[in-house]
C-alpha positions in Angstrom: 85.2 -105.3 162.9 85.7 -106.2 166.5 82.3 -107.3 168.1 81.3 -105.7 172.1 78.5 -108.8 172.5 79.3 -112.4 173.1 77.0 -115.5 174.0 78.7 -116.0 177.3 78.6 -111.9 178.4 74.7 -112.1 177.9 73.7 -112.1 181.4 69.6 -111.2 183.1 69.4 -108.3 184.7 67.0 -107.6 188.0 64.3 -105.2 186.5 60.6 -104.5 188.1 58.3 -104.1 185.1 55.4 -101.5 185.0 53.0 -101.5 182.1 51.1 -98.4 180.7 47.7 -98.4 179.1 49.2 -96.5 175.9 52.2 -97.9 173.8 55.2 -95.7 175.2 57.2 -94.2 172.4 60.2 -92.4 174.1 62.0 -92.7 177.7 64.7 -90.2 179.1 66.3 -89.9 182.4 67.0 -86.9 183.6 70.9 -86.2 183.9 70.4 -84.1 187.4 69.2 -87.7 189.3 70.9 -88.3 192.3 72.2 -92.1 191.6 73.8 -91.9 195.1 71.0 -91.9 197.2 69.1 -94.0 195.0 66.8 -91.7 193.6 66.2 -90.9 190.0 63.1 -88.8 187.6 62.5 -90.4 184.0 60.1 -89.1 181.7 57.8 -91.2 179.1 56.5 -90.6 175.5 53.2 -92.7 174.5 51.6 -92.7 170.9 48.4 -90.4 172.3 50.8 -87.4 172.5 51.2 -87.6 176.8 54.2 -87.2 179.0 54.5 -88.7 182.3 56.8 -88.1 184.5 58.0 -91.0 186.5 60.2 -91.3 190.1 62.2 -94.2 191.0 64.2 -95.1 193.7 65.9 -97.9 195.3 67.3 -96.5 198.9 70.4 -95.8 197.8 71.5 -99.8 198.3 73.3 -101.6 195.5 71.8 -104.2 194.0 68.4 -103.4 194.9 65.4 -103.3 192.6 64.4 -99.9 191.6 60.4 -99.0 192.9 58.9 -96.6 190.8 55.7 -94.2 190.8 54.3 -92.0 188.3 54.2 -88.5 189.7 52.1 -87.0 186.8 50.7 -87.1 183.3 51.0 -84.1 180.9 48.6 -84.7 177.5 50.7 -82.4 175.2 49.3 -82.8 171.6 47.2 -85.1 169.8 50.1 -87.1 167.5 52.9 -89.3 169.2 55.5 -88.3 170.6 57.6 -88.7 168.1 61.1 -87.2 170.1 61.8 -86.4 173.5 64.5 -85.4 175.3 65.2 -84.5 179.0 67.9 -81.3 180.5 66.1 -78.7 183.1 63.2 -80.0 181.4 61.3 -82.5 179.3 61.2 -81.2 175.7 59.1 -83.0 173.2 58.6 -83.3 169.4 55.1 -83.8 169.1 53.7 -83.2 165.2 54.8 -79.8 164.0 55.6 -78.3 167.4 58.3 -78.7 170.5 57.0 -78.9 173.6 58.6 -77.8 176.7 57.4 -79.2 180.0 58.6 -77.8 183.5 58.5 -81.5 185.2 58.3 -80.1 188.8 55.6 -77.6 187.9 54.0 -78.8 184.6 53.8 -75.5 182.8 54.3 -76.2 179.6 54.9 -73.9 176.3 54.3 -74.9 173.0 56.4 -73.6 170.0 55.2 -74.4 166.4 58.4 -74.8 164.2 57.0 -75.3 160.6 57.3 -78.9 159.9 57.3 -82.3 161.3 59.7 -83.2 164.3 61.8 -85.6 163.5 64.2 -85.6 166.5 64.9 -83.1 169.5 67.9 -82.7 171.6 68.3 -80.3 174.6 70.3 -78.2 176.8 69.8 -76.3 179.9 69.0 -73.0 177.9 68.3 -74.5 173.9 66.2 -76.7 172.6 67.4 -78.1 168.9 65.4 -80.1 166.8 65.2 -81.9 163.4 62.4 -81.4 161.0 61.1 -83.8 158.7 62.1 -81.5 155.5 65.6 -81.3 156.4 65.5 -78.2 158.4 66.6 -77.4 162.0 64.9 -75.6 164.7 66.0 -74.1 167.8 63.6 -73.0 170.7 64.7 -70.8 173.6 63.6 -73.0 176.6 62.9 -70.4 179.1 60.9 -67.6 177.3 59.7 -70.9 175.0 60.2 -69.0 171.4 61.8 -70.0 168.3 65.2 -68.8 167.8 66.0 -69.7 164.5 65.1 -72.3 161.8 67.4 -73.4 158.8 65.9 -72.1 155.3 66.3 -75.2 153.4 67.6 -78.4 153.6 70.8 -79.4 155.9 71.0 -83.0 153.6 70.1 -84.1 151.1 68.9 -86.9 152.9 66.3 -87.5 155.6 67.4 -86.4 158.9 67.0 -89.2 162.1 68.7 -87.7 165.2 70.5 -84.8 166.5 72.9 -84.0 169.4 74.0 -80.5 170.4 77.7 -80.7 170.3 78.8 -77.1 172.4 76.9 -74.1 172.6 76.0 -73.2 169.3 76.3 -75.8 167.0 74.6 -79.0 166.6 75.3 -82.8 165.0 72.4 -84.3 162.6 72.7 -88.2 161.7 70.6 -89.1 158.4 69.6 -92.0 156.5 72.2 -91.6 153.9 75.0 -92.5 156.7 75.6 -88.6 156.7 76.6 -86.4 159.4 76.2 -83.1 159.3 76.9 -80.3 161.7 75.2 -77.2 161.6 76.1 -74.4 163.3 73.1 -72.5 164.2 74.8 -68.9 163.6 75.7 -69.2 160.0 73.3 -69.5 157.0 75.1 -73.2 155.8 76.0 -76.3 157.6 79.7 -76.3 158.5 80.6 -79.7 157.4 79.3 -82.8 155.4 80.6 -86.3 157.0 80.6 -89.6 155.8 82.6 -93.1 156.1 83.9 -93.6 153.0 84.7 -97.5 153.6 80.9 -98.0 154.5 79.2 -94.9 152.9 75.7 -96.9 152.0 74.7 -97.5 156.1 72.3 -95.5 157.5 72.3 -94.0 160.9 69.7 -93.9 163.3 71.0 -92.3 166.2 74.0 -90.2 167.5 75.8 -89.2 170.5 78.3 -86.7 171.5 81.0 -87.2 174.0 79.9 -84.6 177.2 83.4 -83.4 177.5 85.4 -84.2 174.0 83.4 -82.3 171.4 84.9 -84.1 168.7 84.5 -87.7 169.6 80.9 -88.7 167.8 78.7 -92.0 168.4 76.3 -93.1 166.4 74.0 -96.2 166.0 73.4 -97.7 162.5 71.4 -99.4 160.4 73.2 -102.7 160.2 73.5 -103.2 163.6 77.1 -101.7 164.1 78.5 -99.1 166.3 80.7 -96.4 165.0 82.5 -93.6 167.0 84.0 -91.2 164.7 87.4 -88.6 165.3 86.1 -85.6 163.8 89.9 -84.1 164.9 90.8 -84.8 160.9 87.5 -83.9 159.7 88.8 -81.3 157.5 90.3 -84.1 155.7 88.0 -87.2 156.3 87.3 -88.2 159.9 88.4 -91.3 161.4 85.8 -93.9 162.1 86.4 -97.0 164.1 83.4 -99.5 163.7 82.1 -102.5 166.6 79.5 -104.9 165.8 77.3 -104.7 168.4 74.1 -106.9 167.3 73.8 -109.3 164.0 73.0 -107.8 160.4 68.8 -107.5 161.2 69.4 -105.9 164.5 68.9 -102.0 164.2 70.2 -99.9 166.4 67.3 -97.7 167.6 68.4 -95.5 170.6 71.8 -94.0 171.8 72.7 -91.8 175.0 
């Protein structure tokens, strides 16, 4: 398994540190920051069910520490924020609903989808997410209703994250070590993946590739990174594994 971290390319970053009153749960960047001219719009989760929306900037200059500011705060529901992600605008799994918040105008729509959120993902136009009973939601962002939800189970095992992967169809990671995409058009999910050399690891979080569809990330239980070649899925997919962080370190978070 070849290994990404060494002692000697463990180097300290420059960071500025900002502290907020509530333990933060969730942070995303937005993806339509303009790194260029140094200036970038984040948004935060905390465990009282708020959303704040954050700018930072450091002048455009390399190597410069980032300043930021909070530009507002959005209370949204009364549990954590349990998921969040961040397209045109800041969608939120917040106890049994999605939340979608306009970050520029703070409208915000809330759409109930039946069960516990798990994990969101979204697009410019969709809103995915995954529901503590196995299901999977999707929310039209703009007119903020629910387009469809999954009648039972996509696993057998409890869903942890979910990526869209194209327009219609989306990837769901479990604890089983699972993958599973659904598309969102047909009544059944349209394949079942799993490394069969380490079947037992769970997975915590997953990752598609923005332009190769079939190229799959995900971060795992043990610590290890595996990226996964679903071009011979039909048979078993290919799965290259990197250690990334020792046996206790689990791998939380990927973008």
């Amino acid at each position: 398994m070849p290994s990404l971290l060494t002692s000697e390319s463990i180097r300290e970053p420059k960071f500025t540190n900002y502290t907020s009153p509530l333990p933060l749960t969730k942070v995303r960047f937005s993806p339509e920051a303009n790194v260029a001219r140094g200036l970038q719009v984040f948004a935060v989760g905390n465990s009282s069910g708020g959303i704040g929306i954050w700018n930072a900037t450091n002048g455009g200059l390399a190597g410069q520490l980032w300043t930021c500011s909070n530009v507002s705060y959005t209370a949204v529901g009364a549990a954590p924020v349990a998921a969040l992600s961040f397209s045109s605008v800041v969608v939120a799994g917040v106890g049994r609903a999605v939340v979608c918040l306009n970050p520029a105008t703070l409208v915000r729509a809330t759409v109930c989808v039946g069960g516990p959120v798990v994990a969101v993902a979204a697009s410019k136009q969709r809103a995915a997410a995954a529901l503590a009973d196995g299901g999977v939601a999707s929310v039209d962002v703009a007119t903020a209703t629910a387009e469809h939800t999954t009648a039972a189970r996509v696993d057998a095992a409890a869903p942890t994250a979910l990526q869209w992967r194209g327009t219609h169809e989306v990837v769901v990671a479990t604890d089983a070590g699972r993958l599973v995409v659904v598309d969102l058009r047909a009544a059944a999910p349209a394949l079942h993946l799993q490394d069969l050399r380490n079947p037992d690891v769970g997975i915590n979080c997953v990752a598609v590739h923005p332009s190769s569809h079939t190229t799959i990330a995900t971060g795992c239980e043990d610590g290890s990174v595996k990226v996964w070649d679903l071009r011979s899925a039909a048979k078993e997919p290919e799965v290259q594994v990197f250690e990334v962080h020792s046996s206790d370190g689990r791998l939380r978070a990927l973008e």
